[in-house]
N, C-alpha and C positions, 0 to 999 in steps of 0.2 A: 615322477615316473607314472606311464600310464600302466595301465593292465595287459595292453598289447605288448608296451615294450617290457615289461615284467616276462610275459609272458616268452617275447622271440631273446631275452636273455638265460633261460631256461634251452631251450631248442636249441642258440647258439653254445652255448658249455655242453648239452647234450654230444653236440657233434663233434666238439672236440673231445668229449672223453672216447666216442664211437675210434676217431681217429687215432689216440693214443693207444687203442687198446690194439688195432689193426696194426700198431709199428712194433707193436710187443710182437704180434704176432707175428711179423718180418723178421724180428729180432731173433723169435724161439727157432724157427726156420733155417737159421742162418749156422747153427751151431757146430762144431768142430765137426763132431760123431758122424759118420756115413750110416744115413737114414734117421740121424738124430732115437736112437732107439734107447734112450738111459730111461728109467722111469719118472726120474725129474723133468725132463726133455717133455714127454708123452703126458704128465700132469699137468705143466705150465699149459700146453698147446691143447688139451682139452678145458681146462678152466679157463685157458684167454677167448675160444670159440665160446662158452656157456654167457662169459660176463658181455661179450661184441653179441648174442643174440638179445640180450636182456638190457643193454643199451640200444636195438633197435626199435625193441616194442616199449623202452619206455618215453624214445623219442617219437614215434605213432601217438601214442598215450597224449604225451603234451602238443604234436601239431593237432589233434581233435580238440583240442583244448581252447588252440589257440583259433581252428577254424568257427569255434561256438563263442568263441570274445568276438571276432569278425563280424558273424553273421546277428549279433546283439544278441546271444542266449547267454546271458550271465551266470544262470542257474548252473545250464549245462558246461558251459567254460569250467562253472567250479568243481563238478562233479569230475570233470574228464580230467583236470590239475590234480582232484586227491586220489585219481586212478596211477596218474604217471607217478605221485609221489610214492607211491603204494610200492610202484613196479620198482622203479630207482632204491628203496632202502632194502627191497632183496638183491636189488645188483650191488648195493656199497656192502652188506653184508657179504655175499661170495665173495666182493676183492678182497675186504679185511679176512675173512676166513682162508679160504681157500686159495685165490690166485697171490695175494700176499701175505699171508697166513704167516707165523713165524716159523712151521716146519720146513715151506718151501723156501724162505728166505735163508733160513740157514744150509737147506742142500746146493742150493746156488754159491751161496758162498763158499761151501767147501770143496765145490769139483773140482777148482786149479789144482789144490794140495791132492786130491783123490784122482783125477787123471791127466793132473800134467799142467805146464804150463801155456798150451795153446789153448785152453778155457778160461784164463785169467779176461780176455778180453772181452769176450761171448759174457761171461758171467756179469762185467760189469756193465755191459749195455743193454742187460734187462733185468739187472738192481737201477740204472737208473731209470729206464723203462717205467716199473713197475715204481716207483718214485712220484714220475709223472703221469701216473694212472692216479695216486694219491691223489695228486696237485688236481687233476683234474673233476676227478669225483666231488671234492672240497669245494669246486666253482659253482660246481650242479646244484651241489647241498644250499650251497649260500645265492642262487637262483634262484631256487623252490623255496626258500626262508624271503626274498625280497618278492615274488609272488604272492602269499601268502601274506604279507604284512600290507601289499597294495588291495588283494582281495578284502582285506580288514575294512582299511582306509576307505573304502568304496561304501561303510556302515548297511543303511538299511535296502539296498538296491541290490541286494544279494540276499535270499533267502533261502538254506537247505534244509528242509524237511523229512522227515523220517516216517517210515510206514506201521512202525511197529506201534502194537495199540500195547501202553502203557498204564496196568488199571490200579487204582490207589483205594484198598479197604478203608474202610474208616473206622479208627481207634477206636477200641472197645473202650468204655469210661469203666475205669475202677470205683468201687463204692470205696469212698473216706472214710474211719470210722468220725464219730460223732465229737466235736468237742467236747468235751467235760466244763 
């Protein structure tokens, strides 16, 4: 694999997760309630917009990434890859926390029994929604890990540097006592 296509396999699971998260959001939309107002309703559809803007900028993140592989700035290609990766493990964190958090998961689960049986089906098509948000996020992760192992592979043609000056005292010498 090269670093280009490392890299447009990253962009392409990006889009897919962008897109799965956009049919949650069809999904949450879709729900029995007129105006959808339950406070489950109004959490899923604020944290599915928070996790679709935080998949856009970390798909931005990775096309800069992939336009500095293009353009031969290998430095900057890798700098702009540990930006997107940066962005993406606060978006996998919001899904695991919050959009499928185990409190939300269990309030979806229990609305059929709590209001009825016309949420039975709503509820299951954004447990399985919210499923393939998993599945998806999980492509992304194992993208930016086959990235990363191509950015390796590349050895010494990649160099990142750090600004910070790092200054090293030198050891005080303890006095020994004397042998005897």
């Amino acid at each position: 694999m090269t670093m280009k296509r490392a890299l447009c396999a990253v962009r392409d699971t990006l889009a897919e997760l962008a897109d799965t998260v956009r049919e949650l959001g069809v999904a949450i939309d879709d729900c029995p309630a007129p105006g959808g107002d339950l406070a489950v309703v109004e959490a899923l559809r604020a944290h599915a917009a928070d996790v679709d803007g935080d998949a856009g900028e970390t798909a931005a993140a990775a096309a800069a990434a992939l336009e500095a592989e293009e353009a031969g700035d290998c430095n900057r290609a890798a700098r702009m890859l540990a930006d997107a990766h940066e962005r993406f493990s606060g978006l996998a964190r919001r899904v695991r926390f919050d959009l499928s958090g185990r409190a939300t998961l269990f309030e979806v689960e229990r609305l059929p029994e709590r209001r009825g049986a016309r949420w039975r089906s709503w509820s299951e098509v954004v447990l399985r929604q919210l499923e393939q948000i998993d599945h998806a996020v999980h492509g992304a992760d194992t993208a930016f890990i086959g990235c990363w192992q191509e950015l390796i592979d590349r050895g010494p043609a990649v160099s990142i540097t750090t600004t910070q000056n790092v200054g090293v005292a030198p050891q005080v010498q303890q006095k020994q006592p004397a042998a005897m």
